[in-house]
C-alpha positions in Angstrom: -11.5 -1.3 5.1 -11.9 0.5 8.5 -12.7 -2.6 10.2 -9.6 -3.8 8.8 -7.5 -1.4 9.8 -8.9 -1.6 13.2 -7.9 -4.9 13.6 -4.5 -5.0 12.7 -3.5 -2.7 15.4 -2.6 -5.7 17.5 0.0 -6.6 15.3 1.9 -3.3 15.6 5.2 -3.8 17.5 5.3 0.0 18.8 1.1 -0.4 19.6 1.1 3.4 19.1 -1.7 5.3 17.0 -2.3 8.5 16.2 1.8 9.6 16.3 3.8 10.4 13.8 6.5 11.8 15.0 7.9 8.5 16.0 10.4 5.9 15.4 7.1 3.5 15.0 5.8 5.8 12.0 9.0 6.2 10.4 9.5 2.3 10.8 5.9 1.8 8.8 6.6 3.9 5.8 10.5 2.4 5.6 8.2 -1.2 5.7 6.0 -0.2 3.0 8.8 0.9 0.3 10.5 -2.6 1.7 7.4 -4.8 0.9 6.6 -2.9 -2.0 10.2 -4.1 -3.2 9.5 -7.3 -2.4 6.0 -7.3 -4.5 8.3 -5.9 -7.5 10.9 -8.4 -7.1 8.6 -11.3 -7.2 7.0 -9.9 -10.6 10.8 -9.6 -11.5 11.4 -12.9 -11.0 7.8 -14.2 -13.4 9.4 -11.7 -16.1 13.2 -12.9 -16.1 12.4 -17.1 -15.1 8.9 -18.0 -16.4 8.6 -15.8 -19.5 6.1 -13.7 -17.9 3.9 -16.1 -17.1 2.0 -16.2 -13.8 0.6 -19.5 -12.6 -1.5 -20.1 -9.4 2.0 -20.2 -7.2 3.2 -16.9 -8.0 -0.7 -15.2 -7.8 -0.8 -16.5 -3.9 3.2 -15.4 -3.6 2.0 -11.7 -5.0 -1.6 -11.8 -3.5 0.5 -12.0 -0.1 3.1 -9.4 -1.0 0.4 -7.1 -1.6 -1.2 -8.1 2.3 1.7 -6.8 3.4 2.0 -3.1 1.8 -1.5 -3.3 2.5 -1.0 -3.8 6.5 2.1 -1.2 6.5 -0.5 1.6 4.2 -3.4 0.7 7.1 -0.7 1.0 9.6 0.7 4.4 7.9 -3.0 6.0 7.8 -3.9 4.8 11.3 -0.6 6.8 12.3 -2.1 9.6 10.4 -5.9 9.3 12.6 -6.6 9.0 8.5 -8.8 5.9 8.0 -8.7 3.5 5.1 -12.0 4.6 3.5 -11.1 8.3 3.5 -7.5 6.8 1.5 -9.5 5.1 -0.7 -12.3 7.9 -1.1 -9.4 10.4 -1.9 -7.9 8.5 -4.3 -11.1 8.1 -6.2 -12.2 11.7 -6.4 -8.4 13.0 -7.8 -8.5 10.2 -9.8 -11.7 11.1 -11.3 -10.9 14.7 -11.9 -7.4 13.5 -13.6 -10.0 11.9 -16.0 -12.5 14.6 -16.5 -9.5 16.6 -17.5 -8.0 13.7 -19.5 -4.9 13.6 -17.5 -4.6 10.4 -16.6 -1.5 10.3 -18.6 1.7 12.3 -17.4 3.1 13.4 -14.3 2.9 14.9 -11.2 0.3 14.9 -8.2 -1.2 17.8 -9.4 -2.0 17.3 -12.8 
């Protein structure tokens, strides 16, 4: 995932890192909520046209929604000097204590 996010720092616009005070950060996280709409509306689409059914089309269609909110979350942490395996690593240890404590049900960051 690091080497990743390493390499899709050509394909920033702005080129900044490590700033996110910045038009440049602000334009990443607005990109992530837009491509995550995107990845929703074409799982949207599968529900209301096709039944729910999704066929090879609409996996490729979805598997390159999801590169996108991918690129914009790299971009976001790379922002942060936060790299992708410390995300990932994160995740995992609040997700396992949420299930230790059986809480991986309900709400809140916290829980």
């Amino acid at each position: 995932m690091n080497e990743y996010q390493d390499k899709i720092k050509k394909y920033d616009l702005f080129n900044a890192t490590g700033n996110y005070n910045t038009v440049a950060f602000v334009e990443k996280v607005l990109g992530l909520a837009g491509e995550a709409g995107e990845t929703a509306d074409k799982v949207k689409k599968v529900l209301r046209d096709k039944d729910g059914i999704i066929d090879e089309h609409d996996k490729l269609e979805i598997a390159k929604e999801l590169g996108d909110v991918l690129w914009y979350v790299a971009s976001i942490a790379r922002y942060l000097n936060v790299s992708l395996d410390e995300v990932a690593r994160l995740n995992l240890e609040k997700l396992e204590g949420r299930r230790q404590r059986n809480l991986l049900h309900g709400e809140g960051d916290n829980r």
